[in-house]
FIDO-797861 format. One record per residue (C-alpha): residue number from 1; x, y, z; residue in three letters. Coordinates in pm, whole numbers, plus 50000, padded with zeros to 5 digits. Each point is the difference from the previous one (the first is absolute). Example, Ala and Ser with C-alpha at 12.3 -4.5 7.8 and 13.67 -1.06 7.14 Angstrom:
BEGIN
> nr,px,py,pz,rest
> 1,51230,49550,50780,ALA
> 2,50137,50344,49934,SER
! end
This chain:
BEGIN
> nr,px,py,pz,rest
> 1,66098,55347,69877,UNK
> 2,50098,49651,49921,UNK
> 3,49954,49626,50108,UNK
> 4,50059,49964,50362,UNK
> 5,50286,49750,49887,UNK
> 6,50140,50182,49775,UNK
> 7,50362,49982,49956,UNK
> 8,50185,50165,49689,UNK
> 9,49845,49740,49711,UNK
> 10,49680,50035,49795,UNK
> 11,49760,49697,50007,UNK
> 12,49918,49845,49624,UNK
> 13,49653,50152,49938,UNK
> 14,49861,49646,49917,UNK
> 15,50135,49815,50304,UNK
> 16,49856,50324,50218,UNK
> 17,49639,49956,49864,UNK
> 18,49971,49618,50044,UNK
> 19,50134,50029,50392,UNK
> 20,49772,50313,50060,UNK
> 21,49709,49806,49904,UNK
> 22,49703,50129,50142,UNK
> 23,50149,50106,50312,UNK
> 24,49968,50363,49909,UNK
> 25,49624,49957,49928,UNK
> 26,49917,49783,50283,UNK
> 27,50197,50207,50262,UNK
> 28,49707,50320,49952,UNK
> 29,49827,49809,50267,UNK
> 30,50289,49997,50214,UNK
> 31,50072,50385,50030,UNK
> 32,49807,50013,50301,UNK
> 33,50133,49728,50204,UNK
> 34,50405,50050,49854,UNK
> 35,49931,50410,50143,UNK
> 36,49877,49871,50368,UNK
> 37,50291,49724,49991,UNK
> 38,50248,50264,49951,UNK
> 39,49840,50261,50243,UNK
> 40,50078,49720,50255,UNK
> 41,50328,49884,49869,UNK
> 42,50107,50402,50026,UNK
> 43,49850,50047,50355,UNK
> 44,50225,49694,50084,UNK
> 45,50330,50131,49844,UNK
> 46,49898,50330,50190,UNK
> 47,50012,49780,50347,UNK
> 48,50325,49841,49914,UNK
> 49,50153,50344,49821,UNK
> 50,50037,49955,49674,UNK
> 51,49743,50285,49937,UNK
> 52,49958,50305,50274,UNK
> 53,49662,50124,50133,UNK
> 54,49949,50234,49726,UNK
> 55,50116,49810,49693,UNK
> 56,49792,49696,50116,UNK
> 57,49671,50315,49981,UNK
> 58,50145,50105,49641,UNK
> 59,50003,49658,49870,UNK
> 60,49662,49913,50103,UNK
> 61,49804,50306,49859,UNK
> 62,50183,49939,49718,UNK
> 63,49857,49588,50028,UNK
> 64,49664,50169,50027,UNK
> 65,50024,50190,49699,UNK
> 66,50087,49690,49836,UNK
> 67,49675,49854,50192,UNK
> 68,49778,50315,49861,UNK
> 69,50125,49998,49644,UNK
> 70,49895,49602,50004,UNK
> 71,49661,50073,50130,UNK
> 72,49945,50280,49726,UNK
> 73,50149,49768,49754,UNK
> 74,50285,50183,49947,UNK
> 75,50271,49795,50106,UNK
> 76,50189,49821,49670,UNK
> 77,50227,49666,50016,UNK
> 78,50146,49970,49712,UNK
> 79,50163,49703,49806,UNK
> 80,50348,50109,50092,UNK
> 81,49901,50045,50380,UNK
> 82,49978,49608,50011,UNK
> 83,49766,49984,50289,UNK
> 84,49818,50261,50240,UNK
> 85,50290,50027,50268,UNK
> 86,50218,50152,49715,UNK
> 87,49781,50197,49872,UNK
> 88,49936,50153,50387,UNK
> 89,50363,50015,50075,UNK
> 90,50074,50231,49701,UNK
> 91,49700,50227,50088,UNK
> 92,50156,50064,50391,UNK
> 93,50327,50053,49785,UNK
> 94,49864,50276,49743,UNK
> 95,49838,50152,50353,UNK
> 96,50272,49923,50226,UNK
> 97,50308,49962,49837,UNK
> 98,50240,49771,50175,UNK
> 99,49771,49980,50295,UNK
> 100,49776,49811,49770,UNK
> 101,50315,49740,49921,UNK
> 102,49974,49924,50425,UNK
> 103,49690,49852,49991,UNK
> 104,50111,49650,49869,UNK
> 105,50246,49942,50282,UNK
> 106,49981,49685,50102,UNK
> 107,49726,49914,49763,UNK
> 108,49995,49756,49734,UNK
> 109,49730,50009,49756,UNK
> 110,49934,49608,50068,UNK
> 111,49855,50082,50333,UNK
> 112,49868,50343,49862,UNK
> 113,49743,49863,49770,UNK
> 114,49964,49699,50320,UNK
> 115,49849,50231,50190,UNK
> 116,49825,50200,49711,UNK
> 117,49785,49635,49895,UNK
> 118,49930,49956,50375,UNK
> 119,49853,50319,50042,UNK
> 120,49817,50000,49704,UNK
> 121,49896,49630,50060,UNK
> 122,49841,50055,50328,UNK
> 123,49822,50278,49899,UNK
> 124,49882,49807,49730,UNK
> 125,49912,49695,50181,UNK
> 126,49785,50191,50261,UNK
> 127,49803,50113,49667,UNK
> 128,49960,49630,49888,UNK
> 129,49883,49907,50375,UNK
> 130,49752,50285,49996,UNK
> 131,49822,49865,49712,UNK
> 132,49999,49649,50090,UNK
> 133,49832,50078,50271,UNK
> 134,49744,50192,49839,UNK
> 135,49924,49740,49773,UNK
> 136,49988,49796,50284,UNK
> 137,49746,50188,50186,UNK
> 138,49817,50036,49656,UNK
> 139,49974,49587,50025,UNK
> 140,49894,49963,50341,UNK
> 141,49716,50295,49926,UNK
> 142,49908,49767,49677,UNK
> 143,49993,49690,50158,UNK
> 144,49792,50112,50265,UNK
> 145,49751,50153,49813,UNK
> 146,49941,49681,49808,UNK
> 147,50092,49736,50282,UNK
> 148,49660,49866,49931,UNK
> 149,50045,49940,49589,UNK
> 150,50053,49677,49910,UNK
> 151,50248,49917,49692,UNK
> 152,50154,49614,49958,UNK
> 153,50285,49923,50107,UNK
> 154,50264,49895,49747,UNK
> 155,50311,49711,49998,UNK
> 156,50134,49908,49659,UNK
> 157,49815,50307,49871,UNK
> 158,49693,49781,50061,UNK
> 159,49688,50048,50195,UNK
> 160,50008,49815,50345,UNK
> 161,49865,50175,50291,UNK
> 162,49816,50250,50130,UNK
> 163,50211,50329,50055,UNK
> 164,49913,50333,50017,UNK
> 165,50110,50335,49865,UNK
> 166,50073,50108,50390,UNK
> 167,50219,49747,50023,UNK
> 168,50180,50031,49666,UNK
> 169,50071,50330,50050,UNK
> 170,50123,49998,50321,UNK
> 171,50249,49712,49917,UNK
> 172,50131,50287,49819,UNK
> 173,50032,50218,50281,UNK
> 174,50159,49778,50225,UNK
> 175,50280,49921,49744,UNK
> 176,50048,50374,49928,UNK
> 177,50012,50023,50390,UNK
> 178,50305,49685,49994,UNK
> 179,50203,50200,49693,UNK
> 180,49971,50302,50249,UNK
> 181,50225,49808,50258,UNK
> 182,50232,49964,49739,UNK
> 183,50018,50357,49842,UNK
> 184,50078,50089,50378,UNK
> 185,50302,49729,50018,UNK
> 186,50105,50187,49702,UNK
> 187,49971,50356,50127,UNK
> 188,50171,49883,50382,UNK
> 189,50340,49840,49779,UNK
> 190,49970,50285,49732,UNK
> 191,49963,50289,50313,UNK
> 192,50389,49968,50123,UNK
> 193,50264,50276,49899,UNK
> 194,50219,49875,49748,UNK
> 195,50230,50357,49929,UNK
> 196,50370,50007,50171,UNK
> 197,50050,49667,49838,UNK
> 198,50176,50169,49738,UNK
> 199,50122,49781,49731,UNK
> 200,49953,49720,50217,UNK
> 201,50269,50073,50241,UNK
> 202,49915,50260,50177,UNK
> 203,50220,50320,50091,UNK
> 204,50348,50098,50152,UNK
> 205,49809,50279,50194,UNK
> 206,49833,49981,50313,UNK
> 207,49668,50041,49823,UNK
> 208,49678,49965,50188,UNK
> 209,49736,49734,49853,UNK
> 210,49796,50064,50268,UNK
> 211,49909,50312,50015,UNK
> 212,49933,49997,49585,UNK
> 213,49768,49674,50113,UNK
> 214,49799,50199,50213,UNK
> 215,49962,50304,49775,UNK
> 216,49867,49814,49748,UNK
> 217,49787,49829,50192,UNK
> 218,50101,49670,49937,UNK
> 219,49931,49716,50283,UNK
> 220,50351,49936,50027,UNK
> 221,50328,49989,49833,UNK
> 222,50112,49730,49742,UNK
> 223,50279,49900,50205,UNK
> 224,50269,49800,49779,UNK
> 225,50111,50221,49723,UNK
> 226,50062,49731,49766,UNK
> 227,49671,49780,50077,UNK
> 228,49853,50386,49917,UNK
> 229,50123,50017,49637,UNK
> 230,49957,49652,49963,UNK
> 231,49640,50046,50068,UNK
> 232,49886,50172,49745,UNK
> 233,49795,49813,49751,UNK
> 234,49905,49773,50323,UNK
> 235,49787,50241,50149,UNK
> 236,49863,50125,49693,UNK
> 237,49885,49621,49923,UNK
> 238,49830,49969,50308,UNK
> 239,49806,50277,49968,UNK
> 240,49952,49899,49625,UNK
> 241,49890,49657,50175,UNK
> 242,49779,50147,50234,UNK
> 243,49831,50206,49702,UNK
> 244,50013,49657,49795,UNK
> 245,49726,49843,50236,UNK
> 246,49766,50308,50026,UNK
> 247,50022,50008,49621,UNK
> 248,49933,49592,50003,UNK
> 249,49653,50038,50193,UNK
> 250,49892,50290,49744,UNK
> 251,50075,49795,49713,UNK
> 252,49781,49699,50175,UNK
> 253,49721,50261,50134,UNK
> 254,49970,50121,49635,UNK
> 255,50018,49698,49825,UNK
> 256,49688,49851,50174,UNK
> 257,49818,50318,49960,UNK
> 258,50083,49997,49617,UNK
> 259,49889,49671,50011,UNK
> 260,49664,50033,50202,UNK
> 261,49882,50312,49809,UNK
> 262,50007,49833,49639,UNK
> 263,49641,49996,49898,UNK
> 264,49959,49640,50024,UNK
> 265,50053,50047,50373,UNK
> 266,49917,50313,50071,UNK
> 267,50047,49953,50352,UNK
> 268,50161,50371,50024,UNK
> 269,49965,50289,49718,UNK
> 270,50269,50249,50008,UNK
> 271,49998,50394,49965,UNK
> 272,49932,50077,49678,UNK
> 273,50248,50271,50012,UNK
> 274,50252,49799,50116,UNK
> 275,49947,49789,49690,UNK
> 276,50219,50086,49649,UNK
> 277,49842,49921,49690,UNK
> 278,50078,49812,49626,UNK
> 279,50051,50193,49676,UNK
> 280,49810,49757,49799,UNK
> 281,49756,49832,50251,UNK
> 282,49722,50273,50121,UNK
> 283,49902,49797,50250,UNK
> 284,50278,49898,50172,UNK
> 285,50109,50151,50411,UNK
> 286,50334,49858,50057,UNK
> 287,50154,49951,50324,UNK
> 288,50338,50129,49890,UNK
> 289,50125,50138,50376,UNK
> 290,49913,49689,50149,UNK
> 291,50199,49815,49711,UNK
> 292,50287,50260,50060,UNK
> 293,50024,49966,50390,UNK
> 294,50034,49609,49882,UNK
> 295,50297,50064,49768,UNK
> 296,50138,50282,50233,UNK
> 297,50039,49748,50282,UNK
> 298,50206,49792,49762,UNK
> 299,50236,50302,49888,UNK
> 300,50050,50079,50374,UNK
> 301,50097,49579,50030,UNK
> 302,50243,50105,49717,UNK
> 303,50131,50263,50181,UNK
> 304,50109,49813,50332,UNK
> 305,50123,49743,49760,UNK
> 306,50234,50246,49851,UNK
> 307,50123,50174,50390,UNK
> 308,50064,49592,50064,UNK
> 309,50191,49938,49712,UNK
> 310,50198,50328,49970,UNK
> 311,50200,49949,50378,UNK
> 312,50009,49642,50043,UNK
> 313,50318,49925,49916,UNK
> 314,50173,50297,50057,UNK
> 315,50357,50041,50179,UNK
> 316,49926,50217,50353,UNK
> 317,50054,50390,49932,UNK
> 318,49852,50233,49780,UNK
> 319,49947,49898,49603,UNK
> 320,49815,50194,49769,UNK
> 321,49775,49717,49960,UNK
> 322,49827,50179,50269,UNK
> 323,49873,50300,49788,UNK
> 324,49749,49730,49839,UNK
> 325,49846,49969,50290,UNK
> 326,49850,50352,50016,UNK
> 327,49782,50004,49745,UNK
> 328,49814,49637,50059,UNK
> 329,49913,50164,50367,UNK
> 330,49872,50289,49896,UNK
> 331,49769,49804,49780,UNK
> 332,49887,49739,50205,UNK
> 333,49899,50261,50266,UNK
> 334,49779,50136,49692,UNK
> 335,49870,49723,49856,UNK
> 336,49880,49892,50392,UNK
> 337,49870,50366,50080,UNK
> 338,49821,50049,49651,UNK
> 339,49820,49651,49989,UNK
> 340,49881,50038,50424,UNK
> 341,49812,50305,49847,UNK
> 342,49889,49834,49719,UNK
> 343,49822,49759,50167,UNK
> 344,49853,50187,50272,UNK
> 345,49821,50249,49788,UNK
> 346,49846,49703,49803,UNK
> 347,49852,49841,50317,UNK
> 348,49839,50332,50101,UNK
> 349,49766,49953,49752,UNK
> 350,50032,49656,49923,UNK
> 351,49611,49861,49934,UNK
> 352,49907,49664,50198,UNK
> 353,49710,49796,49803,UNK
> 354,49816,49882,50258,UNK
> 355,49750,49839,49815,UNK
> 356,50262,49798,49767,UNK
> 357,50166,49903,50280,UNK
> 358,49719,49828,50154,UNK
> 359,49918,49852,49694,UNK
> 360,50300,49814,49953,UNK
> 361,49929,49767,50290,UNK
> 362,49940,49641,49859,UNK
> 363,49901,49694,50278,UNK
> 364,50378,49851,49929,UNK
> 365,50166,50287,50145,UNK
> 366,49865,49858,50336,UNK
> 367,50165,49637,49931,UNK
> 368,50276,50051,50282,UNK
> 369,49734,50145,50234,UNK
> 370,49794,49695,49960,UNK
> 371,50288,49743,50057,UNK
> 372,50140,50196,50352,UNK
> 373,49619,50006,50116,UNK
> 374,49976,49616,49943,UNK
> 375,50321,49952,50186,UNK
> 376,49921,50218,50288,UNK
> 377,49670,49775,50087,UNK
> 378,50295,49754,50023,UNK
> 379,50055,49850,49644,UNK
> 380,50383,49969,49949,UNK
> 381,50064,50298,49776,UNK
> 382,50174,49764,49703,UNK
> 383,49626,49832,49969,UNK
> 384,49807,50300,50010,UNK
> 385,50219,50102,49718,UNK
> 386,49966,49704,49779,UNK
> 387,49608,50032,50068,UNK
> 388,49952,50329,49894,UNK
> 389,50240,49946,49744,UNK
> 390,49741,49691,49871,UNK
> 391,49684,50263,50020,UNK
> 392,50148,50368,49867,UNK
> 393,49681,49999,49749,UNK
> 394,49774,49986,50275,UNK
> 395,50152,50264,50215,UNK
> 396,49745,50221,50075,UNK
> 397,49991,50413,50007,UNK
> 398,50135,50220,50307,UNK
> 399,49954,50370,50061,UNK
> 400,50364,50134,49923,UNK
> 401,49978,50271,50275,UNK
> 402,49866,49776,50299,UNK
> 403,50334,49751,49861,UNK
> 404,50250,50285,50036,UNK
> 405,49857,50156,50317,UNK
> 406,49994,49664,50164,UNK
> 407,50361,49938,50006,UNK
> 408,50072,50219,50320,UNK
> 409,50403,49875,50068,UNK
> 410,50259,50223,50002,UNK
> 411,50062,50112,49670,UNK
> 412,49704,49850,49824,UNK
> 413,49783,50210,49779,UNK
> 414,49707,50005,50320,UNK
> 415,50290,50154,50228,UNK
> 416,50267,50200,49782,UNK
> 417,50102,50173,50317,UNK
> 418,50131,50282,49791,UNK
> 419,50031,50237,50290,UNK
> 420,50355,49823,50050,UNK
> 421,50086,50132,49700,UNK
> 422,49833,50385,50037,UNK
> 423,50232,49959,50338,UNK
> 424,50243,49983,49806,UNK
> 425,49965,50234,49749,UNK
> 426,49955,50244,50236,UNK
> 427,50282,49936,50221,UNK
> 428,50256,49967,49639,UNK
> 429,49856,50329,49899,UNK
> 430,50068,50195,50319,UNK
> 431,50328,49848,49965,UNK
> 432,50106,50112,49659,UNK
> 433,49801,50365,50043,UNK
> 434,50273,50002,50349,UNK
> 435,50336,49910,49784,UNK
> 436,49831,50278,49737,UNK
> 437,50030,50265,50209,UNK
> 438,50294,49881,50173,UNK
> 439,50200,50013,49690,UNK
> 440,49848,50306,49946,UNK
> 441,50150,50174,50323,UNK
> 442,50308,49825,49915,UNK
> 443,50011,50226,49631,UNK
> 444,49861,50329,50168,UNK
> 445,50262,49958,50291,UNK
> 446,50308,49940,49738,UNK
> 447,49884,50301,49804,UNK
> 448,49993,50205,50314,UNK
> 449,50390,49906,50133,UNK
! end
């Protein structure tokens, strides 16, 4: 078996390995999506007939072979496949002989390995939503239990009001809660059928987009077969996007709590077991997956950098720019997945000092406080600043928890009002535990054509 554009000449061997890249590698998590693509792509060439009843049944078991030798780990691409949809094509050929050779009619592999990264992104995605939301119901359970902990509030880096741990954790949730909205932007524009597109023009064939829409499960078809080649490396930036500002609130969430556990703080300790520790310094517990998630979130910014750069000026139609954009995907879909878990095992057992916290109260902290309770008895609020601003040494001391607990707005750290966001935790998890199983019909019922 050969290259599926093969044509009587032999490709220098040097040229061969710098286009093949990675693809070959990368394309292993592909298998799965590239066999269900073409289970739907044959069932359509069946309804049209291209294929009869009986060779559209031989060329799917034969697709689920290819399907059970992946899942044993038996299924090779090799350098000189190229990519997973050549490496699948020669397998129906060794089975099927020239019935094998029909299943790329009116096929391209542009919107072959299209609808191969939507698959796999979606799947993906709902994985990345999943864990948000756990870590977002691990929040909400931390910042109610210590609603009632006071911790000061920072600007500048600098002490200046009372806060409390409640509230600084759930500030966490809510954002978490915002990137949600836009990992589910992503999923809607990534969730439409790209495949019939062909190499950007579609096909001279009355071939039925439709049909291989709904089989797949997708929401709807792409419909302009040029704006569907031409999106690739769009799509796969707005998901890396998406990813970029979940990544952006874990890199914030874990610099403050590398920050508020050093000893002269001490505000939080961390698992020990979470903690790495120094060749040379006995005594050292390092917060190295805190520091990681940090530099993680800037790879991933690297990443969506790279999906920007690689299409923006490119001419409309397929160019094999476009293979570059596999590989920063998959990653970014890692790097967003790993560092959710990450950071949600740490707060499971993530140790609130109490004591430390309360502590760290000093009568200044309660400078604005004094200033708004002058101007509510009616002193313009400009002169109640300037006079407290005269007496700060003589401000005197305030319990921190009767402070906090006081301030009973919307939103304040006496009135959280997380169960908006358990609401919506719950509602976001039913919702991605329905598209689950959805998609999960949507395999069993291709496999059972």
């Amino acid at each position: 078996m050969g290259k599926l554009w093969e044509k009587g000449y032999k490709l220098d061997e040097e040229i061969e390995r710098f286009t093949v890249g990675e693809d070959y590698l990368l394309d292993r998590a592909l298998v799965e999506a590239d066999v269900l693509g073409s289970i739907a792509h044959a069932r359509m060439l069946s309804s049209i007939g291209i294929l009869s009843d009986g060779e559209f049944t031989r060329v799917k078991e034969a697709l689920l072979e290819v399907l059970t030798l992946n899942e044993k780990g038996e299924f090779e691409i090799k350098p000189e496949d190229e990519d997973v949809h050549t490496a699948i094509e020669n397998a129906l050929t060794r089975e099927l002989g020239d019935l094998g050779k029909k299943i790329h009619t009116a096929r391209s592999r542009n919107d072959q390995v299209l609808v191969d990264i939507r698959i796999y992104t979606r799947k993906r995605l709902l994985l990345v939503e999943a864990e948000l939301l756990r870590l977002a119901d691990t929040l909400v359970a931390f910042a109610e239990e210590h609603r009632d902990v006071p911790m000061p509030g920072r600007t500048h880096t600098q002490r200046a009001m009372p806060s409390s741990v409640g509230l600084w954790a759930g500030a966490f949730a809510e954002s978490l809660l915002d990137d949600l909205e836009l990992l589910e932007v992503a999923y809607y524009l990534n969730n439409q059928c790209p495949l019939g597109s062909a190499a950007s023009y579609g096909a001279s064939i009355p071939i039925d987009r439709q049909l291989v829409s709904n089989l797949l499960g997708f929401d709807r078809v792409q419909n302009n077969v040029l704006y569907a080649n031409n999106s690739r490396g769009k799509i796969e930036a707005i998901v890396a996007f998406a990813l970029s500002q979940v990544t952006e609130d874990l890199s914030r969430l874990c610099n403050d709590l590398i920050f508020f556990s050093i000893p002269e703080l001490g505000y939080f300790s961390l698992p020990e077991e979470y903690c790495s520790g120094s060749s040379i310094m006995p005594q050292k517990r390092n917060p190295c997956a805190l520091e990681l998630v940090r530099a993680r979130s800037a790879r991933l910014l690297s990443r969506l950098f790279q999906l920007v750069m690689t299409t923006r000026n490119l001419p409309s139609g397929y160019n094999r720019d476009l293979q570059e954009t596999k590989g920063p995907l998959m990653e970014v879909l890692d790097i967003a997945e790993s560092c959710l878990k990450v950071v949600g095992k740490i707060f499971q057992k993530l140790r609130v000092n109490r004591d430390v916290l309360l502590g760290s109260f000093t009568p200044e902290l309660f400078a604005a406080d004094e200033a708004l309770e002058l101007a509510a008895e009616g002193m313009p609020f400009r002169d109640a600043y300037r006079e407290v601003a005269k007496r700060l040494d003589e401000l005197k001391e305030r319990d921190p928890v009767r402070s906090i607990m006081s301030r009973r707005h919307i939103g304040a750290p006496g009135n959280l009002c997380l169960d908006k966001a358990r609401g919506k935790i719950q509602s976001a998890t039913a919702q991605v535990r329905e598209e689950e199983n959805r998609l999960s019909q949507v395999r069993d019922h291709l496999i059972s054509l």
